[in-house]
N, C-alpha and C positions, 0 to 999 in steps of 0.2 A: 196551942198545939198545932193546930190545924196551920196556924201564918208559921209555924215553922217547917211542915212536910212544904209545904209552897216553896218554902225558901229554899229548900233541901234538894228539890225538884229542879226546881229552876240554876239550880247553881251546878247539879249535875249533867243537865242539858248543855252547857254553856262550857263546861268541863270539856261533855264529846266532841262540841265543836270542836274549841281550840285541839284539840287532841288528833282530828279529824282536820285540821289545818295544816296543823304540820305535817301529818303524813302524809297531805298530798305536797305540802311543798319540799322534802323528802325524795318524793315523787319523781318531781318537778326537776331537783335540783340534778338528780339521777341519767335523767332524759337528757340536760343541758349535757350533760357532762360526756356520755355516752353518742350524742351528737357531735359534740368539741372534737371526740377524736375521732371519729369516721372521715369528718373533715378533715381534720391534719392527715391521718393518712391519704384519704383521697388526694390533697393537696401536696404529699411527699410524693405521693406515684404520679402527678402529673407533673411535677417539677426536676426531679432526676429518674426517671426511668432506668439508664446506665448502674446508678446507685442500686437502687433496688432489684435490677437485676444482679447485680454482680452477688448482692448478699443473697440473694435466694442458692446460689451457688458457691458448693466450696470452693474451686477453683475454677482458675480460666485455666487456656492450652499457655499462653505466656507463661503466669506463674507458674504450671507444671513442667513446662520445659525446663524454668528457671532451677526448680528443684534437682531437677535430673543432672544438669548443667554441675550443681552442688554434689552430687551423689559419686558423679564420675573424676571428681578432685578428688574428694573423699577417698576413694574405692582405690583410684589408682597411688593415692600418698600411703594407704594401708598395705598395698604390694610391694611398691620399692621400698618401705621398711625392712620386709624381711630377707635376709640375704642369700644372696643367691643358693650359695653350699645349705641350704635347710629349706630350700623349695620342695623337696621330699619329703621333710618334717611331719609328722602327725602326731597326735597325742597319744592314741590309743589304733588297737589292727581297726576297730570299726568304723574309725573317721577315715574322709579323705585326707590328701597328703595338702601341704598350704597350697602347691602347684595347682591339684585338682582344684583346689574349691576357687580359684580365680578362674581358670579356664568354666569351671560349670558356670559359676557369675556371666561371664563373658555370652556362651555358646550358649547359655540358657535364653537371653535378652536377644540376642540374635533369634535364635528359632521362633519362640515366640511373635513377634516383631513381624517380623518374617511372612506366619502365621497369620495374623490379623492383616497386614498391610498388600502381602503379595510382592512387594518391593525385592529385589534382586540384592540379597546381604553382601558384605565385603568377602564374607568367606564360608565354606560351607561345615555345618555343623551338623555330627550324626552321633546320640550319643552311644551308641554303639561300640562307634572308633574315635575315642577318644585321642584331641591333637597331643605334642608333646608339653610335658610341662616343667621344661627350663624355665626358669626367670625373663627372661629375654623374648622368649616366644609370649607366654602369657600375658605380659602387659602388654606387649604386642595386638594380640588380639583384644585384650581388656578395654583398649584405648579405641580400637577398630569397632568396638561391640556397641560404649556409649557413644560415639558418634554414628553411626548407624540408628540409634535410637532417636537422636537430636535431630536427623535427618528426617525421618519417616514419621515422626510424633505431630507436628502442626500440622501435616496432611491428612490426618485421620479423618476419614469420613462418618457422617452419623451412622450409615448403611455399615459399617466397621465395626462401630459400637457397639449395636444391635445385633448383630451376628453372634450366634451361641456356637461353642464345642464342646463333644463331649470328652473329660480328661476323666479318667477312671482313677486317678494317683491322687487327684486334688479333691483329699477328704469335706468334706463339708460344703462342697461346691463344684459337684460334680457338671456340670454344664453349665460354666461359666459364659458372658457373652466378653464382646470387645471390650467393656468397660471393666468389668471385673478381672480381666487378665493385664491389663496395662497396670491395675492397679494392687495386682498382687506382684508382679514381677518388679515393681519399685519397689515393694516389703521383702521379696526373696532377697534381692541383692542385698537390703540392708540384714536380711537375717545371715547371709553367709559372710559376709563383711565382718559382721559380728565373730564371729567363730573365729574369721583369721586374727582377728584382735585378740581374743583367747590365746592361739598360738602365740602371739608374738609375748603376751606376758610367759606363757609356759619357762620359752625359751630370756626369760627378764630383758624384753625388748617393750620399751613403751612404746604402744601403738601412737600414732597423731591424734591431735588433740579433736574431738567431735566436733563436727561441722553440718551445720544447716543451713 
């Protein structure tokens, strides 16, 4: 009895070891492993830099221009869609009329623009006095507004950025700075854009086909 508590003993001692082995090499292999990739990363940031900066960032000013670049094909192939005789079109008394909402698109990117840069616009905008909105006029300015942005966009300075105003209309972000206003007036435009496309089905006109 006794040579078998011995045996009992000793076989569970030898049990904790190995038991006690593996979790250190467990351990072990955990460390390696967690080492392996501090390394690679460390060795990815010291080998492309460019790389890893560009990903830390959703865009550069390139690509955002480029968008923009897209926006204003887009915007302006959605205007000369609709013809000229239903540039007064609305759906309902509470919409604007198609005319308006390109002029707003246009004179909105302007002011704006304007606003953050300082830069001296093509034309001046008060939405007070609202310009005319024939066909001919609107894309006029439509065309005058996203080149004026293409213009004044890769010169943004970070001090631009940074700078905050307060806008009392812009629910949910009422003291926007430079960054958040460049980046809502690219969502305005597409949100009015959108509506003229509403219009043009109203009237069973296929808007152009979506472009990005």
């Amino acid at each position: 009895m006794s040579k078998f508590i011995l045996w009992t003993s000793q076989n569970t001692r030898a049990s904790s070891k190995r038991s006690a082995l593996v979790e250190m090499g467990d351990i072990v292999m955990k460390l390696y492993k967690c080492l392996g990739l501090a390394l690679a990363g460390l060795l990815f940031a010291c080998e492309s830099p460019a790389q890893t900066a560009k990903a830390d960032s959703l865009l550069d000013t390139n690509e955002f221009v480029q968008d923009w670049k897209i926006s204003k094909q887009f915007t302006v192939d959605v205007a000369n869609a609709m013809p000229a005789e239903l540039y007064n079109f609305k759906p309902n008394p509470d919409e604007m009329t198609f005319g308006e909402q390109i002029i707003h698109i246009a004179g909105s990117n302007v002011f704006r623009f304007q606003q953050i840069t300082g830069v001296e616009p093509p034309f001046p905008f008060d939405p007070a006095k609202p310009s005319p909105t024939d066909k001919a006029t609107a894309i006029k300015l439509l065309e005058q507004s996203f080149d004026y942005v293409l213009k004044v966009l890769p010169g943004i300075t970070s001090e631009q950025l940074k700078r905050t105003w307060h806008i009392p209309s812009w629910k949910g972000r009422t003291d926007p700075d430079g960054r958040a206003m460049i980046l809502n007036m690219f969502v305005h435009t597409a949100h009015h854009r959108a509506q003229c496309e509403v219009y043009l089905r109203v009237k069973r006109i296929k808007p152009p086909d979506y472009t990005f």
